[in-house]
C-alpha positions in Angstrom: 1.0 11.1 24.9 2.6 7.4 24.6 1.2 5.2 21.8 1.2 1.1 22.6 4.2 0.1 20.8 2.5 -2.7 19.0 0.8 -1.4 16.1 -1.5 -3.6 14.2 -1.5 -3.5 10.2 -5.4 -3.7 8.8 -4.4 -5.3 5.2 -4.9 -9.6 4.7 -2.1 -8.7 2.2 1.2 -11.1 2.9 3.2 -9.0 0.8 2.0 -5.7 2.1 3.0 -6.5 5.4 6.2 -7.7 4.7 7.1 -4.3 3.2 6.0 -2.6 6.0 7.9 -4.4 8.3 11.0 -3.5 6.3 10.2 -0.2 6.1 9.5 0.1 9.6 13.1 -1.2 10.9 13.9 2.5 11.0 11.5 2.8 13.8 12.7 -0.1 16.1 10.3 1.1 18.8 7.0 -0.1 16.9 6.3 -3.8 16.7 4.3 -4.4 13.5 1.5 -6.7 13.9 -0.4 -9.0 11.4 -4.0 -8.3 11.3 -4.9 -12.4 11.1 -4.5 -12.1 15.2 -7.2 -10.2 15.9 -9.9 -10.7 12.7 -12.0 -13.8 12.6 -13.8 -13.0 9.3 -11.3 -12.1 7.0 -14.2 -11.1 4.5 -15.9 -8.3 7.4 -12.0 -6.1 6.5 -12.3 -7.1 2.7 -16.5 -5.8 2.4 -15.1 -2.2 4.0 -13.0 -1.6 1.4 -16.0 -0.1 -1.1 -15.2 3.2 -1.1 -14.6 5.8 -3.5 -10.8 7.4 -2.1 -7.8 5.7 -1.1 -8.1 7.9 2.2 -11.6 6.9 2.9 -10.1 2.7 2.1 -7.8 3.0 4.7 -10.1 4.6 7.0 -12.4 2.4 7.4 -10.0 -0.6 7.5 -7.9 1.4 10.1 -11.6 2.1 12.5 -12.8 -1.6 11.6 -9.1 -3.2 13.4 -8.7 -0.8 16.3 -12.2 -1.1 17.6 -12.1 -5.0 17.5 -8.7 -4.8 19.1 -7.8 -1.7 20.9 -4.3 -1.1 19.2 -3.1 1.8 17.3 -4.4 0.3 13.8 -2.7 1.6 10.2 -4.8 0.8 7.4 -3.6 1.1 3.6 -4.8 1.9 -0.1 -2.6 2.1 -2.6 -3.3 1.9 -5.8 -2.1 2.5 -9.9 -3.2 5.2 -11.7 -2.5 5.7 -15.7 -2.8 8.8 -17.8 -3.8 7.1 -20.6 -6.6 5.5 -18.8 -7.8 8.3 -17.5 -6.4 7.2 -13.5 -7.8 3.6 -14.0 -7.1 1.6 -12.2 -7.0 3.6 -9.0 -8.8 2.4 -6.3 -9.5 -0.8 -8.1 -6.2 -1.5 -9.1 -6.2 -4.9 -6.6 -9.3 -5.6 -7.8 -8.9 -4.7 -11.7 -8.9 -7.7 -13.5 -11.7 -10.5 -13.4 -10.6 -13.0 -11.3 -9.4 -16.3 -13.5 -8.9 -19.7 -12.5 -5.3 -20.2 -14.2 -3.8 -16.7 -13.1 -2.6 -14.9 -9.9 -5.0 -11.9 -9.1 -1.8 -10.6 -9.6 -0.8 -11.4 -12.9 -4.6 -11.0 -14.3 -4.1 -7.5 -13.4 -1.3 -7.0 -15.2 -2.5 -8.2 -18.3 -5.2 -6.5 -18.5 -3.4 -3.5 -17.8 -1.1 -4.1 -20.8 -3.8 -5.0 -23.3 -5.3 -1.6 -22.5 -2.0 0.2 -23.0 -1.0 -1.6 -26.1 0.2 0.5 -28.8 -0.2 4.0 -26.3 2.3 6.2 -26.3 2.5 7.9 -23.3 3.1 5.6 -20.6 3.1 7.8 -17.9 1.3 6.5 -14.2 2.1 7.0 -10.7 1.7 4.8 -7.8 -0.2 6.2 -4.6 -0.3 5.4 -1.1 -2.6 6.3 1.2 -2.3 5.4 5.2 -4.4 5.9 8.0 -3.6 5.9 11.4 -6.4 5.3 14.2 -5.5 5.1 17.9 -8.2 6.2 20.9 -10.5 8.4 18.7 -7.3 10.0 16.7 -7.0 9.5 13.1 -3.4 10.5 11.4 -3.2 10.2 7.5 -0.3 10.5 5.0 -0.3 9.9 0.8 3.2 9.2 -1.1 3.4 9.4 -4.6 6.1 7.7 -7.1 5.9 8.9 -10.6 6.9 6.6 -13.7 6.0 4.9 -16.5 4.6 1.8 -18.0 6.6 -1.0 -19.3 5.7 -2.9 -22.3 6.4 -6.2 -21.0 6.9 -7.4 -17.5 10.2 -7.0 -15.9 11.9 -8.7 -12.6 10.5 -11.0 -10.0 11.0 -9.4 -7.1 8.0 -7.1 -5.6 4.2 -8.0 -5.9 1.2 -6.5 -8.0 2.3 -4.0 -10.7 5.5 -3.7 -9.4 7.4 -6.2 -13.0 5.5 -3.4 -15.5 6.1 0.3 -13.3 9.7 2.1 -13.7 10.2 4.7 -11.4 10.9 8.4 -13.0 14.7 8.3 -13.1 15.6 4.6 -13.3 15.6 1.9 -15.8 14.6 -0.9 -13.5 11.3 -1.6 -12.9 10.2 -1.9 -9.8 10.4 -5.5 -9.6 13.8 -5.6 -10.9 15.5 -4.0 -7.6 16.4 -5.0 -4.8 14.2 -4.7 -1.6 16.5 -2.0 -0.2 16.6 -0.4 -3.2 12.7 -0.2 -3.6 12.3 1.0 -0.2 14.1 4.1 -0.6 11.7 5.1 -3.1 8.5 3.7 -2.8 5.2 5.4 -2.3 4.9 3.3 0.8 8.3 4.8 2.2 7.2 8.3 1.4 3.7 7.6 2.8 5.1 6.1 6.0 7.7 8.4 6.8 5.0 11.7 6.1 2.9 9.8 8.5 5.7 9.5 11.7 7.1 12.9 11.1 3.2 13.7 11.9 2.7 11.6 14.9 6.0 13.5 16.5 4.5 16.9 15.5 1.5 16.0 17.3 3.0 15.3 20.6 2.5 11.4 20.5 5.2 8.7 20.7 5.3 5.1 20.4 6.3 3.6 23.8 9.6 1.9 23.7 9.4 -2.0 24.2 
């Protein structure tokens, strides 16, 4: 069975779908899409995202986009989660810190983050993606996993989210300190995405040349 070769990405995230379309230069037959083409209401993708699991996140956001538009739809969750905080923030990690008028969501959340881990010891956390693929009634799904540990201070200025504060198992740059190349060899997003085409192929489907 041929998949459209236009796949449309359910996340309002710039940065998220920048990455993706990176990674996704290794598959030249797939066309990545923005999501802002086919939603009206960004807030009807944003009010889905309640659930418990990362699975169940992208899930929902991956149904929501392909029955409004008919494309193969890959929602995303993805998330931080730290042994010392018992796997907070997980799910919540986008959504961690209260939002504040003088910050970047982004940069809330990392403070907050660092204020809870000051003066721990083990710094250990991992970073977890979870996609979701829905095309014509079939849903696909993948998770990668990068394992590391939290810095004390920020690091870097490449990447987005936790990426200045996470070093991967390994290295000694975080994550926001290398190079996009050198992040998407690694990253749970590349191990996620890559799980999830080797199982499209084993299930007999294949994005349609353009």
């Amino acid at each position: 069975m041929r998949l459209s070769n236009q796949l449309v990405l359910a996340s309002l995230n710039r940065h998220k779908f920048e990455e993706f379309q990176a990674l996704l230069t290794v598959y030249p037959e797939i066309t990545l899409l923005p999501v802002e083409k086919f939603i009206r209401n960004p807030d009807g993708l944003q009010s889905v995202e309640k659930h418990s699991t990362y699975l169940e996140n992208a899930v929902a956001k991956a149904r929501l986009i392909n029955q409004g538009c008919h494309y193969p739809a890959l929602g995303d969750d993805s998330g931080l989660e730290v042994r010392a905080l018992q796997g907070r923030p997980g799910v919540r990690s986008h959504r961690y810190a209260p939002p504040q008028p003088k910050k970047s969501q982004d940069q809330a959340n990392v403070d907050l983050l660092l204020s809870e881990m000051k003066g721990t010891e083990d710094r250990s956390a991992a970073f977890t993606c979870t996609l979701a693929l829905v095309i014509e009634g079939i849903l696909i799904h993948a998770t990668g996993t990068l394992e590391g540990k939290i810095t004390d201070s920020p690091r870097g200025t490449h990447g987005f989210g936790y990426d200045p504060i996470f070093v991967p198992t390994g290295k000694t740059q975080t994550l926001a300190e290398m190079t996009e190349a050198e992040k998407n060899q690694i990253s749970h997003r590349a191990q996620a995405i890559h799980s999830l085409m080797a199982q499209i192929k084993s299930h007999g489907l294949l994005f349609a040349k353009p």
